[in-house]
BAMIDO-896181 format. One record per residue (C-alpha): x, y, z. Coordinates in steps of 0.25 Angstrom, whole numbers, plus 5000, padded with zeros to 4 digits. Each point is the difference from the previous one (the first is absolute). Example, Ala and Ser with C-alpha at 12.3 -4.5 7.8 and 13.67 -1.06 7.14 Angstrom:
% BAMIDO-896181
<px = 5049&py = 4982&pz = 5031>
<px = 5006&py = 5014&pz = 4998>
END
This chain:
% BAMIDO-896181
<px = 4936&py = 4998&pz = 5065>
<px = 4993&py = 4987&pz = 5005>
<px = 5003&py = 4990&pz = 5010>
<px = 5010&py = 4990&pz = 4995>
<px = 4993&py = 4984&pz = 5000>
<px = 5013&py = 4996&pz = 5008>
<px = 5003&py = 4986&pz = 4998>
<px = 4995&py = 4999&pz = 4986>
<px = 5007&py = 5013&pz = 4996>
<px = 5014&py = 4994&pz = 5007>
<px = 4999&py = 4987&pz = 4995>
<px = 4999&py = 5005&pz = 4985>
<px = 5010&py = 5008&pz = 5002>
<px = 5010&py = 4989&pz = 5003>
<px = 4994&py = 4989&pz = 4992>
<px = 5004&py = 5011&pz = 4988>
<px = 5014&py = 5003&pz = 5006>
<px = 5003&py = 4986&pz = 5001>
<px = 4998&py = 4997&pz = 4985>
<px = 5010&py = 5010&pz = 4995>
<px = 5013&py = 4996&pz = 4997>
<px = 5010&py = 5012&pz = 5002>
<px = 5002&py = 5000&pz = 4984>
<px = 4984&py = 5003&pz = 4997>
<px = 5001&py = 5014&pz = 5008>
<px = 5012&py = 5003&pz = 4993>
<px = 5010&py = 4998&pz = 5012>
<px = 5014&py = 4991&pz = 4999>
<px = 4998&py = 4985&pz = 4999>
<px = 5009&py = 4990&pz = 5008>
<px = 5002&py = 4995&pz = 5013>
<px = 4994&py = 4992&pz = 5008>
<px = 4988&py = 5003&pz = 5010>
<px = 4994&py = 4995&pz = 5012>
<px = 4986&py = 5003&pz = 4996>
<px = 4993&py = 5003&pz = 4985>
<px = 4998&py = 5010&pz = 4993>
<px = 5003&py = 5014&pz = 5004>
<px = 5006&py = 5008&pz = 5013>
<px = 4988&py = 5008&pz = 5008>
<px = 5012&py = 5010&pz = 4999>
<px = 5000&py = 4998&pz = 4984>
<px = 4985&py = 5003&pz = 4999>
<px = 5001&py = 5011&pz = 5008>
<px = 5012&py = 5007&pz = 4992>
<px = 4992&py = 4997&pz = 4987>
<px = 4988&py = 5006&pz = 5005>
<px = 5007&py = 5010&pz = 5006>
<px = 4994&py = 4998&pz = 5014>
<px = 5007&py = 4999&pz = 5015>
<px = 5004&py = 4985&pz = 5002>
<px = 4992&py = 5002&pz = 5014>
<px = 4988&py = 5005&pz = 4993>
<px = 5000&py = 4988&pz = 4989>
<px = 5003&py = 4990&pz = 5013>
<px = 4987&py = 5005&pz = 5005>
<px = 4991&py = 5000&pz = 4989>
<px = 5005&py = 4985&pz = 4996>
<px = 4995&py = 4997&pz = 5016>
<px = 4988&py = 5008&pz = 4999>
<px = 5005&py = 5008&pz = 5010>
<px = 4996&py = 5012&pz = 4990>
<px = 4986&py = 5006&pz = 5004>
<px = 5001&py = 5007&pz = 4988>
<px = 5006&py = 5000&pz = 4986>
<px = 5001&py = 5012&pz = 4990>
<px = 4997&py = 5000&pz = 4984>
<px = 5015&py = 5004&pz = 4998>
<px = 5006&py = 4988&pz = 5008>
<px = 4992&py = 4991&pz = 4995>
<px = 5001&py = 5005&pz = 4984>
<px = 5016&py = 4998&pz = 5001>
<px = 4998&py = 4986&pz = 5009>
<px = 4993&py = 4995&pz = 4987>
<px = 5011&py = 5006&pz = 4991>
<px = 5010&py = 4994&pz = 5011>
<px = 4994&py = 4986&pz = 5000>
<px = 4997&py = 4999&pz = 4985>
<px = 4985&py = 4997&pz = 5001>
<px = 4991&py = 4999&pz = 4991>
<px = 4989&py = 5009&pz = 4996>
<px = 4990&py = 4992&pz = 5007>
<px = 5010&py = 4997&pz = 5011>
<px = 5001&py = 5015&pz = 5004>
<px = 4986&py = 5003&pz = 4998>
<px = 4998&py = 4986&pz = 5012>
<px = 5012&py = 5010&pz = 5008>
<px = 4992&py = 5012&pz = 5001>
<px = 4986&py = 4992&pz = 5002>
<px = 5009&py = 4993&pz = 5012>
<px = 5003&py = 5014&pz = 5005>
<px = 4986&py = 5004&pz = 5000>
<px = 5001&py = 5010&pz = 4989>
<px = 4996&py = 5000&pz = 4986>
<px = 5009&py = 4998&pz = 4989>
<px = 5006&py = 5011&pz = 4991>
<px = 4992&py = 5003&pz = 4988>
<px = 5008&py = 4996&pz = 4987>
<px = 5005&py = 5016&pz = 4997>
<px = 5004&py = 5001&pz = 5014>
<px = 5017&py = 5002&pz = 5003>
<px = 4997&py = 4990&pz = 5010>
<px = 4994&py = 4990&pz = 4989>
<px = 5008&py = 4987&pz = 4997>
<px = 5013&py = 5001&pz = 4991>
<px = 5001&py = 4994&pz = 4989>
<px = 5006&py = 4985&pz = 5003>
<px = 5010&py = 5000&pz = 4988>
<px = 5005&py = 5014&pz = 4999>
<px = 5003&py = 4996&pz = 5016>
<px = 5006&py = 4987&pz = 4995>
<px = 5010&py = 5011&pz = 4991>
<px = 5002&py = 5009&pz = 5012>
<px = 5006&py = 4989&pz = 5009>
<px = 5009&py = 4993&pz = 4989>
<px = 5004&py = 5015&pz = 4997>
<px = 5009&py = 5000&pz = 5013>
<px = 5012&py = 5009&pz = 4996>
<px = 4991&py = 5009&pz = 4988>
<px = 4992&py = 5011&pz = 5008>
<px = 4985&py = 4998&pz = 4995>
<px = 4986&py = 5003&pz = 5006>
<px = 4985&py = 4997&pz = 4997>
<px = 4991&py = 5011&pz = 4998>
<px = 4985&py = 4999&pz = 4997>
<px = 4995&py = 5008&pz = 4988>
<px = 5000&py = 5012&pz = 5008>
<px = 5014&py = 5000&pz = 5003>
<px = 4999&py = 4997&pz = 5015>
<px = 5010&py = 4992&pz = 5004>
<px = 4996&py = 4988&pz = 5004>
<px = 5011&py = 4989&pz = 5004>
<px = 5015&py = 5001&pz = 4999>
<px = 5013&py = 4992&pz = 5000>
<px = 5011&py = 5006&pz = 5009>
<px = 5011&py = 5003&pz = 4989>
<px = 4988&py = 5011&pz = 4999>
<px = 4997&py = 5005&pz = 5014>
<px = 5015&py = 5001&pz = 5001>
<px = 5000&py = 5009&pz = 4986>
<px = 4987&py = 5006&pz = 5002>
<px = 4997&py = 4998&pz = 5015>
<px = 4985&py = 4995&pz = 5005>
<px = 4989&py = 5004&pz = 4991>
<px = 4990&py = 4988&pz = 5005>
<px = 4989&py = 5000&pz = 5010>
<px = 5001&py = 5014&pz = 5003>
<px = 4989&py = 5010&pz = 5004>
<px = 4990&py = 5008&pz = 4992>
<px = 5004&py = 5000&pz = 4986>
<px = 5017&py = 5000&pz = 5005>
<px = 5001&py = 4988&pz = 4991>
<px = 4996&py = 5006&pz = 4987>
<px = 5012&py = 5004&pz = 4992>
<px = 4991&py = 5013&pz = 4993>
<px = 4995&py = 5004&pz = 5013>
<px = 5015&py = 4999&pz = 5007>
<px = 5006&py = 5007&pz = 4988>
<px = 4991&py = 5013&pz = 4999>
<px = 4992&py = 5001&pz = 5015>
<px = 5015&py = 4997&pz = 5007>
<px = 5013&py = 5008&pz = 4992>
<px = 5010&py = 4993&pz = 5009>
<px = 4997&py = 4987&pz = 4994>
<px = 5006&py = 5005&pz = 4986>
<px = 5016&py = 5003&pz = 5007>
<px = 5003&py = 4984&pz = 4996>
<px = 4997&py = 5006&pz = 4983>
<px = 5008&py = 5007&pz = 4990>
<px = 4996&py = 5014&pz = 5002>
<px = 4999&py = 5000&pz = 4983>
<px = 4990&py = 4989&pz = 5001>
<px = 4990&py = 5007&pz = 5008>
<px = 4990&py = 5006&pz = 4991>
<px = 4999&py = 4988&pz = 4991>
<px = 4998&py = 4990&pz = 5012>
<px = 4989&py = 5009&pz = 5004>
<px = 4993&py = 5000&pz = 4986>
<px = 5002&py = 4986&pz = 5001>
<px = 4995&py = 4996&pz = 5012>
<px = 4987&py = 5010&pz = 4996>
<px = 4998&py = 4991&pz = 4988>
<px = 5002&py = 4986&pz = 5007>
<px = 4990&py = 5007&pz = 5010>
<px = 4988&py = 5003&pz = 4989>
<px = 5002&py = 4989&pz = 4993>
<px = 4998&py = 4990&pz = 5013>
<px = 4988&py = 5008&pz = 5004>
<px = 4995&py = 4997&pz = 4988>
<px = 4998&py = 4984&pz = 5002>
<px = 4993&py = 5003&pz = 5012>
<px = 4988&py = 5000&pz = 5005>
<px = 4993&py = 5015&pz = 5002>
<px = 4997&py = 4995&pz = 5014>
<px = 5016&py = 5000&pz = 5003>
<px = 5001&py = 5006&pz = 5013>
<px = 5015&py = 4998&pz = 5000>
<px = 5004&py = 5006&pz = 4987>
<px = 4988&py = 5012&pz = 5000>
<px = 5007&py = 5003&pz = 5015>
<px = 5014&py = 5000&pz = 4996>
<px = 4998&py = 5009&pz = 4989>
<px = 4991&py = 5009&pz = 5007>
<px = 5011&py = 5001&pz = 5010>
<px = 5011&py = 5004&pz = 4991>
<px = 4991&py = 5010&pz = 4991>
<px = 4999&py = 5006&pz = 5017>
<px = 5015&py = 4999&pz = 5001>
<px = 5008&py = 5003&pz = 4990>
<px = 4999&py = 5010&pz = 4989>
<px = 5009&py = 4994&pz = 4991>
<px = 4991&py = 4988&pz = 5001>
<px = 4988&py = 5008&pz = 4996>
<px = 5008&py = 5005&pz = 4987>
<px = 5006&py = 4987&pz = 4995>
<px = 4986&py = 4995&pz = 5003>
<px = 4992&py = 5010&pz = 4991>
<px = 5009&py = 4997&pz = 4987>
<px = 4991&py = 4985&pz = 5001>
<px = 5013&py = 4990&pz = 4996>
<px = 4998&py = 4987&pz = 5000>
<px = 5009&py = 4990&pz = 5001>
<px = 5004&py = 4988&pz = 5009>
<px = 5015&py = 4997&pz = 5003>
<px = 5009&py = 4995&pz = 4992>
<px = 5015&py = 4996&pz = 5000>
<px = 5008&py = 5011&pz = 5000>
<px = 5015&py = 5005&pz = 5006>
<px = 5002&py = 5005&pz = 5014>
<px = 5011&py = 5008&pz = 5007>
<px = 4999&py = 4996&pz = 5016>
<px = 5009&py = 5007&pz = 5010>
<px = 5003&py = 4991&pz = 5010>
<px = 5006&py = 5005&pz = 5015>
<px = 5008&py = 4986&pz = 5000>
<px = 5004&py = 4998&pz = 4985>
<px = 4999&py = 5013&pz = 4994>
<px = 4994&py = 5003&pz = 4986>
<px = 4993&py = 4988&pz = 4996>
<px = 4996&py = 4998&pz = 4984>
<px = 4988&py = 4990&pz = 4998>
<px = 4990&py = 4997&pz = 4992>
<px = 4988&py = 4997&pz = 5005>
<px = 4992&py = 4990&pz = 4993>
<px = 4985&py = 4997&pz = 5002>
<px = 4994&py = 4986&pz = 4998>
<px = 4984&py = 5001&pz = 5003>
<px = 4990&py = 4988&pz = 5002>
<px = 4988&py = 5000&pz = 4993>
<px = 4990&py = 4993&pz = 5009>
<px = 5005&py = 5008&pz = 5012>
<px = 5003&py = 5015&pz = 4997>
<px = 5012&py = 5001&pz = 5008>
<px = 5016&py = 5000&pz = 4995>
<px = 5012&py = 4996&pz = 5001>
<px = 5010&py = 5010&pz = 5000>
<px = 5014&py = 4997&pz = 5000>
<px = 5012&py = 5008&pz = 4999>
<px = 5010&py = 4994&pz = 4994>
<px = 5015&py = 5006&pz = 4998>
<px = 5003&py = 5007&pz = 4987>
<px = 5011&py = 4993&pz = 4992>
<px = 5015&py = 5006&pz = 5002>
<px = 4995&py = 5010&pz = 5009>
<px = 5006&py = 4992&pz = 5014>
<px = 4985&py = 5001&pz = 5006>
<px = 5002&py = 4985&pz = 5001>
<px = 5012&py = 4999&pz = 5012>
<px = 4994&py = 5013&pz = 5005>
<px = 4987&py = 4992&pz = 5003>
<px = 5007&py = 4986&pz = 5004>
<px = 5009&py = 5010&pz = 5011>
<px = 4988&py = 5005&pz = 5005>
<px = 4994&py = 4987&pz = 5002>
<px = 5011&py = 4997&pz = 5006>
<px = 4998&py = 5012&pz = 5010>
<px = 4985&py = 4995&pz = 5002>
<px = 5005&py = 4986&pz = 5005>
<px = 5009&py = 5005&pz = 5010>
<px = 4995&py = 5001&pz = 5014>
<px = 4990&py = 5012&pz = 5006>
<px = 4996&py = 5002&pz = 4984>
END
């Protein structure tokens, strides 16, 4: 971490919050306010930040800024590839490198994720780390951004930590795991050799698990596709969804949505459990 240019960093950052309207960061539209664009408050919950700390960044009060924060204040505030690249260089530190989980979403699967209010859905990169996320899917899922070491990639969580499979069918398990393998090989695959990221997060899981290490040696390769999914849910219960893929060309990453499965209820069992979400201390 490097020192912070201050006023130039804090003045960018409420020139950028000032421009969005509540309706392009995916948040209810309406009413009237005192001053444009966005709530310090409502930056601060998208990015997933303390108000305080946000209230002293955007004063320049911050000596200091990490990668992570600042990653999800460019998702937060919608900026552009170069505008996120001017953010870190503001804070003193060099901008992502295109494959980096830190590296700048996709501006139109971000534009589905926020119209997608009610429909849990996520952007991953080609990977499968998890890169944003709207909140129908923190509350189906949880958080999977911004968190440390490989804890945001969906391969690494489901064999280097077990406790992350209790939300899946039991009978779902092994194909999942062959599936994630697949996606993971065949991401690998478009990268460069010189990947730290990927070469360190298979190296880490051909150290963790053995399953891994099995499902590995059988060389499948396959990147996700659209298929059903049973979730069980400590609100709703059993959920049936399918979860669909939508991929972005120029970018890499995805758009995975999971949408209810017809005439299997899943629907009101979402819509109640946005409900819960909304209510206070959720």
């Amino acid at each position: 971490m490097s020192g912070t240019s201050g006023g130039g960093l804090g003045e960018f950052l409420r020139l950028r919050r000032e421009r969005l309207r509540p309706e392009d960061a995916g948040l209810p539209g309406g009413g009237r306010r005192r001053t444009p664009g966005l709530r310090r408050e409502e930056v601060a919950a998208l990015a997933a930040l303390s108000p305080d700390y946000y209230s002293r960044l955007e004063q320049g009060r911050v000596t200091t800024a990490s990668e992570s924060a600042l990653a999800s204040l460019a998702r937060a505030l919608r900026l552009s590839g170069d505008e996120r690249d001017h953010l870190f260089l503001l804070a003193g530190l060099q901008p992502p490198a295109p494959h980096s989980p830190r590296a700048h979403v996709d501006p139109a699967l971000t534009y589905l994720l926020d119209v997608l209010h009610d429909t849990p859905a996520q952007v991953a990169d080609d990977l499968l780390t998890v890169i944003a996320q709207n909140r129908a899917a923190e509350l189906l899922l949880g958080r999977w951004t911004g968190l440390p070491g490989w804890g945001s990639n969906v391969t690494w969580r489901w064999f280097a930590d077990l406790s992350s499979r209790g939300s899946n069918d039991p009978a779902e398990h092994e194909r999942l795991g062959r599936t994630y393998a697949a996606d993971l090989r065949a991401g690998l695959a478009r990268r460069p050799a010189t990947d730290r990221y990927g070469s360190g997060l298979v190296d880490d899981l051909l150290q963790r698990s053995a399953e891994f290490r099995a499902v590995w040696a059988e060389h499948e390769v396959a990147p996700v596709t659209s298929s059903p999914k049973r979730l069980l849910h400590s609100v709703t219960g059993p959920l049936d969804l399918q979860c669909d893929v939508v991929a972005s060309p120029a970018s890499g990453h995805r758009l995975v949505v999971f949408r209810p499965q017809v005439g299997s209820g899943a629907r009101e069992q979402l819509e109640f459990l946005t409900a819960v979400g909304q209510q206070p201390g959720n």
